[in-house]
C-alpha positions, 0 to 999 in steps of 0.5 A: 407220690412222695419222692424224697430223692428229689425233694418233694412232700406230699401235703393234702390242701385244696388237692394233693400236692406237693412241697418242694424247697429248692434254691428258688423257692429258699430265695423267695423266702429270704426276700418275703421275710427279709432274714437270711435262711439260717436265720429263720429258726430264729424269728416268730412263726406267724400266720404270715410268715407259715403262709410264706414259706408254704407259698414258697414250697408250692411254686415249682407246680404253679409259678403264678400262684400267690400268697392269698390263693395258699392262704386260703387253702388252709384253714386254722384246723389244719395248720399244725399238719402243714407245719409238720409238713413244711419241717418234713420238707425243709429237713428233705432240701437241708438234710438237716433236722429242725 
């Protein structure tokens, strides 16, 4: 269930889960993509980049998981709704709109 209290979004990919972007999962980023936070508006979102930061938001359930496990949870049909769902969490962690 979402609890947007405490950060968290439901998404539906290979099961129910849940998005999370805490301090942990905001440092993966940085490094993955090697830009600060405050500047990953502006930088090209591409398939990569949308694997990452999703990567990143499911690692409070599962610390093992990796980039190509999320990868393939998410077919290109389905990629404008993890979107949405990535921006949903982000705005949750921030409390700021994207």
């Amino acid at each position: 269930m979402t609890n947007k209290r405490r950060g968290f979004i439901d998404i539906e990919l290979d099961r129910p889960r849940q998005l999370r972007y805490t301090l942990n999962a905001f440092a993966e980023i940085e490094e993955r993509l090697g830009v600060p936070l405050a500047e990953l508006g502006n930088i090209k979102l591409g398939m990569k980049t949308v694997r990452t930061i999703l990567w990143a938001g499911l690692l409070h359930e599962d610390i093992s998981i990796t980039e190509e496990e999320v990868g393939d949870m998410v077919g290109f049909e389905k990629l404008e709704y993890v979107q949405r769902k990535i921006a949903e969490a982000f705005e949750v962690a921030t409390g700021k709109k994207e």
